[in-house]
Phi, psi and omega in degrees: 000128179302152160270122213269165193290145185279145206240075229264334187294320198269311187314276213297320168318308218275326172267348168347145163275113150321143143328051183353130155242137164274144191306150180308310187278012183301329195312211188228121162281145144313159164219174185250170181324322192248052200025012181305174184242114172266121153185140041254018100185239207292127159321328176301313188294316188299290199306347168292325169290326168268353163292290167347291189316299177296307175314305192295329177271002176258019181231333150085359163233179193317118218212108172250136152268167184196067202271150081060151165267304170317165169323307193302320209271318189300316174341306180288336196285274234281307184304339148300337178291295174330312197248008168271322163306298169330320188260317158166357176314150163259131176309321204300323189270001191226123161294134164244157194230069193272099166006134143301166169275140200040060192230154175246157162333334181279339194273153175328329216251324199276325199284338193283302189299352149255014178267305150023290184297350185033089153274151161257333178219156193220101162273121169241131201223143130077023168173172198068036174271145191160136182279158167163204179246187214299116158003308161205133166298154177127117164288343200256003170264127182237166206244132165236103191256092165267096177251164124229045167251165196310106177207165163214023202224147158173181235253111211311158209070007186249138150327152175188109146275136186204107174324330181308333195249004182232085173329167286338113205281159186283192170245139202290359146285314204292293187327313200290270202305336164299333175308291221251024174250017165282000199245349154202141121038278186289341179275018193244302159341279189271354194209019190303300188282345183303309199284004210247305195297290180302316142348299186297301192328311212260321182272321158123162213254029175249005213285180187218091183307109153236160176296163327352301180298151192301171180250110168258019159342284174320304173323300183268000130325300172271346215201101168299175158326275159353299178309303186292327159282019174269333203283281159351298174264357158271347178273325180274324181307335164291336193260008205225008160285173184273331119026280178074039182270142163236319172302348186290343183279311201289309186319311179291302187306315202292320180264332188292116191302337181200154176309340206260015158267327200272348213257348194238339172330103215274324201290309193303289166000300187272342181264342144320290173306335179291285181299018174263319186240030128306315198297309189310313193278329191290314219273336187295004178308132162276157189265165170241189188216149186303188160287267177343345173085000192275321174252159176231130153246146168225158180194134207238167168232116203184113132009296195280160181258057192264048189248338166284321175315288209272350144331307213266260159011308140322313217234355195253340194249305179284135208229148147157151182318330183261337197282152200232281184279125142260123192254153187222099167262134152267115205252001174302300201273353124274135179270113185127321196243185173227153176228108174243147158221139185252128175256149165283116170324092180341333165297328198253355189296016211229019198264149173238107006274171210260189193281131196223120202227002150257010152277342179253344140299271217302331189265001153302303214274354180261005166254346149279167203247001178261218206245020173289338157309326181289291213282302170301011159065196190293348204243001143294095201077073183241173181101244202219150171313315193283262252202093191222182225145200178161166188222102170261140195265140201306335163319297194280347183271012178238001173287287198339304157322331180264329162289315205272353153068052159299158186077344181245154190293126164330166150265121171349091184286134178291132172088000169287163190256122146310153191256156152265139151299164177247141177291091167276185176254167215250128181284110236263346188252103178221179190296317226259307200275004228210279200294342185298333172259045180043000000 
């Protein structure tokens, strides 16, 4: 009996090796003249920051925090609360100060309710990198800014340590807990899982402490993993209601002694299961695609702030050779305005060069021949290359749309034949059937 032919084309796709994505810390840190490695960043910068730090509990006055709405940024907040006490600040001296929804530090309304606390010193973590003018009016008030998101601009008069520009870049807890934990004993301790928490929030919750990042062994000793991305996702769930409780995270993080206090917390609880089945009614939006294939939008209207979830969620599934971005615009959560956030497509994270994804708005948005950049204001192509977004008014946000040519059919590659479809059965294992079965 013959033996029939080995089909060697299809054999080798089907053992073919995935593509590697290298680990967040694989990347290569600067370095300085004397090859040392700067990070997560300039040495200089941190110790002008544990000065502050020092100065503020020796002065001994009226003191705001102003942490980020997210794991990251409230994380850091607390590690700062943690560690101005620890050093001898009376709690008593001390503030928080949380944005409304969908206002930043910069707006006017925000700048009037914190000069309002007559603060003497101002931690601001985990958001203001952005030019504009003093934090708070006042000579005798001074500003401390911890970040990492991309900027080179801020807020005139500020103090500014900033992670951005030093690979792996931290997260603006990691950035916190590296300031403050040369400054006692005891911040290692105490502010170990803060730092564990804010990291994952921001970094995901697969990430893999390599050097650079600190070695948090002693940590994920006491607090699995589990714990702490359980944590993770009850600190983000209030701020991601239509609600907008943001304080229900910072009040839990503040009191609670270890994440496994934070896992029974009931305001968290309810603000999960909410936002569990907004993202379930939300996420099935089909997406379109730029002409080029490079972008997928989808687009929803909610309240609720899930347009980064199914974003993350959206881009971890959809695969092809041109897509670079996935966008999720919410036409909801402002009234008036659209609020998008864009992720890099899992497909694409391993591309040479690799995807900047507020460099690829901006030369879109750089294709118009009018005044839309100027109309989309300040709040466009904010964040980090990797996960970036903006709060636009729904007008200027369909010129965009229109320039980045959603929706419209490729153009023919020349000498290619067109395919005709064939009358098929419609295929039943698809993306949509996929999140449906939960």
């Amino acid at each position: 009996m013959k033996r029939k032919a080995t089909d060697t084309s299809s054999a080798s796709k089907s053992t073919r090796p995935k593509e590697a994505i290298p680990d967040y810390c694989d990347v290569e840190p600067h370095r300085d003249d004397r090859e040392g490695i700067i990070w997560p960043a300039p040495e200089k910068a941190m110790d002008e920051a544990r000065e502050f730090l020092r100065d503020c509990v020796a002065a001994q006055q009226k003191t705001l925090i102003v942490p980020d709405k997210d794991a990251d940024g409230l994380d850091g907040g607390v590690i700062i609360y943690r560690t101005l006490t620890t050093l001898g600040l009376s709690p008593s001296l001390i503030d928080v100060h949380l944005v409304k929804k969908g206002a930043n530090i910069h707006d006017e309304g925000e700048r009037a309710l914190m000069q309002a606390k007559n603060p003497r010193f101002v931690i601001v973590v985990d958001q203001g990198s952005r030019s504009g003018p003093p934090v708070v009016d006042g000579q005798d008030v001074k500003s401390l800014i911890i970040d990492h998101h991309l900027s080179d601009e801020f807020p005139k008069n500020a103090m500014v340590v900033s992670a951005c520009h030093y690979p792996p870049v931290a997260s603006s807890a990691l950035l916190t807990y590296e300031i403050c934990k040369p400054l006692h004993h005891d911040i290692a301790s105490k502010c170990g899982y803060l730092c564990a928490m804010g990291t994952h929030g921001d970094l995901g919750t697969t990430l893999k402490w390599k050097p650079p990042f600190p070695d948090m062994a002693e940590t994920f000793r006491a607090y699995s993993k589990k714990t702490i991305n359980d944590a993770v996702s009850l600190i983000n769930a209030p701020r991601r209601t239509a609600k907008f409780d943001v304080i229900s995270a910072w009040e839990a993080l503040l009191h609670a002694k270890d994440p496994k206090e934070i896992l029974s917390n009931k305001r968290l609880l309810d603000a999960r299961a909410e936002i569990n089945e907004e993202v379930e009614r939300q996420t099935h939006t089909p997406p379109k695609f730029s002409k080029d294939g490079k972008i997928a939008v989808l687009r929803i209207h909610s309240a609720a702030q899930v347009h980064p979830v199914i974003a993350t969620r959206w881009a971890g599934h959809l695969q092809s050779r041109a897509l670079e971005i996935v966008m999720v615009a919410n036409s909801g959560y402002i009234p008036g305005m659209v609020n998008f956030s864009c992720r890099i497509a899992r497909c694409a994270r391993n591309r040479v060069p690799p995807v900047n994804i507020i460099s690829s708005l901006k030369a879109v948005a750089d294709l118009d021949t009018t005044d839309l950049v100027k109309r989309m204001g300040e709040s466009f192509a904010r964040g980090h290359k990797e996960a970036s977004g903006g709060i636009i008014p729904a007008a200027e946000f369909e010129e965009l749309m229109a320039l980045i040519k959603i929706g419209e059919k490729p153009d023919p590659v020349p000498g290619e034949t067109p395919k005709v479809k064939k009358n098929t059965t419609p295929q039943k294992n698809n993306l949509m059937n996929y999140f449906a079965k939960g």
